[in-house]
C-alpha positions as CSV (number, residue, x, y, z in Angstrom):
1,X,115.4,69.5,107.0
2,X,112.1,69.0,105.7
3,X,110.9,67.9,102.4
4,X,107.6,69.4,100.8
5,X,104.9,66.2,100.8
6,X,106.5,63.5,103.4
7,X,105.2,65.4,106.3
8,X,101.6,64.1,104.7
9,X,102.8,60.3,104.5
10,X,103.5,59.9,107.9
11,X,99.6,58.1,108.1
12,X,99.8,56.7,105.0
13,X,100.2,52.8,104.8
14,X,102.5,53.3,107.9
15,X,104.7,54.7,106.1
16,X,107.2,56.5,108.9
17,X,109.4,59.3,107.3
18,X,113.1,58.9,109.0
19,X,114.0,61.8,111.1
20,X,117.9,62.1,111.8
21,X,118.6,62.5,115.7
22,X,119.4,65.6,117.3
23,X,122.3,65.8,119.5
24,X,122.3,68.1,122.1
25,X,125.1,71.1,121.8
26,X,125.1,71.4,125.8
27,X,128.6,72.6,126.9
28,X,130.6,69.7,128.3
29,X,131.4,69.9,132.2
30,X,135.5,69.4,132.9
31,X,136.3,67.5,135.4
32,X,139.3,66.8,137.3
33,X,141.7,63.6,136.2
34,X,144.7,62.3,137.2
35,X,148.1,64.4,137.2
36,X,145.6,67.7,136.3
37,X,144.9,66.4,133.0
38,X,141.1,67.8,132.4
39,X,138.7,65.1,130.7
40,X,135.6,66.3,129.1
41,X,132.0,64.4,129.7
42,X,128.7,65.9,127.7
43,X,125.5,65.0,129.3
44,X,124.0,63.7,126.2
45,X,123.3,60.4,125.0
46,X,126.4,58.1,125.0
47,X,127.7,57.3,121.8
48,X,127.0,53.9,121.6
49,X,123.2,54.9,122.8
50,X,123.2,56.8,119.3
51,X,125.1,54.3,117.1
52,X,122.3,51.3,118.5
53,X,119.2,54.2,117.7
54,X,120.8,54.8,113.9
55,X,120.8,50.9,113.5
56,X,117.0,50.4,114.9
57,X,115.8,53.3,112.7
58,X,117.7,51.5,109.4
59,X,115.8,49.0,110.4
60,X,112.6,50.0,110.5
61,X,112.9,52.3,107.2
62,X,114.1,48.9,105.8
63,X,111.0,47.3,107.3
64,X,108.3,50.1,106.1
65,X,110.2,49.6,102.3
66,X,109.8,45.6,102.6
67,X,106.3,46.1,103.3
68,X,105.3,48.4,100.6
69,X,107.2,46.2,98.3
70,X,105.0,43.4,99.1
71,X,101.6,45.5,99.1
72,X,102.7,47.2,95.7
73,X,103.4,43.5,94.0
74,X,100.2,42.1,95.8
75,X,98.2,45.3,94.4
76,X,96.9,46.6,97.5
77,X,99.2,50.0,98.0
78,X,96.9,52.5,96.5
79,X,99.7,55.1,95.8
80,X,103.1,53.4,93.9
81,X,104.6,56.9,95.0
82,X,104.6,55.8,98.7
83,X,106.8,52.4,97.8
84,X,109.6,54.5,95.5
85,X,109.9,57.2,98.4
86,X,110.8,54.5,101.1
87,X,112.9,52.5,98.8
88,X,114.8,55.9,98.0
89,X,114.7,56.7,102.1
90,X,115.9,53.2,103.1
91,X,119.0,53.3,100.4
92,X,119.7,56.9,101.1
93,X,119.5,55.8,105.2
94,X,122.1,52.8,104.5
95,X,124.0,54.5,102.3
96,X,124.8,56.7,105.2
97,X,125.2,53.9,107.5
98,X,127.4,51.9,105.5
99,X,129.9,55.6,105.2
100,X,129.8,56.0,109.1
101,X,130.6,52.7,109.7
102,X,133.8,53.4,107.2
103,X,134.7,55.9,108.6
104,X,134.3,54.7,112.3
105,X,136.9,51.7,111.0
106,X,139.2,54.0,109.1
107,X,139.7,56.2,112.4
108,X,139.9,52.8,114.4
109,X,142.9,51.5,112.1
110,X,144.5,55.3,112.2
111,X,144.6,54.8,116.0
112,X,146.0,51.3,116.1
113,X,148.6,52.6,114.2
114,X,149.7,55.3,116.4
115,X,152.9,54.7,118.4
116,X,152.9,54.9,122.3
């Protein structure tokens, strides 16, 4: 998805525009487990690769909106526009993170609950 005007930010004050990762939709290779049960394995990222990636790219849209914070109170970001777009980006970004993570406990809690 791609906004009309970020793609001509990406130089300015090094100001990075967050790009969502893109999983791969290979098809998953079945292999053989114990008692014939089939498990599944894709040959895409693991998910904990991804879940560390989502975290370091919070971080550094956090980053980029710190530092236009500080250049727009010192006076020295040219454009104010640049600073409201990566405060937006960096809440919109968490605001995500923060619902993953919710739901990543809420399925953790349905599955403790399950009875074996």
């Amino acid at each position: 998805m791609s906004v009309s005007g970020i793609e001509g930010l990406a130089g300015a004050a090094g100001f990075t525009p967050y790009v969502a990762p893109q999983v791969p939709t290979a098809p998953a290779a079945a292999t053989s487990g114990v008692s014939g049960v089939s498990a599944s394995r894709s040959s895409g990222p693991d998910f904990g690769d991804l879940v560390l990636d989502g975290l370091d790219r919070l971080d550094g849209v956090q980053r980029t909106s710190d530092s236009l914070a500080v250049q727009a109170a010192t006076g020295e970001l040219e454009n104010l526009h640049d600073y409201t777009i990566a405060a937006s980006q960096a809440a919109a970004t968490t605001q995500v993170t923060v619902a993953v993570r919710n739901k990543a406990v809420e399925a953790f809690t349905e599955i403790m609950r399950m009875q074996v």
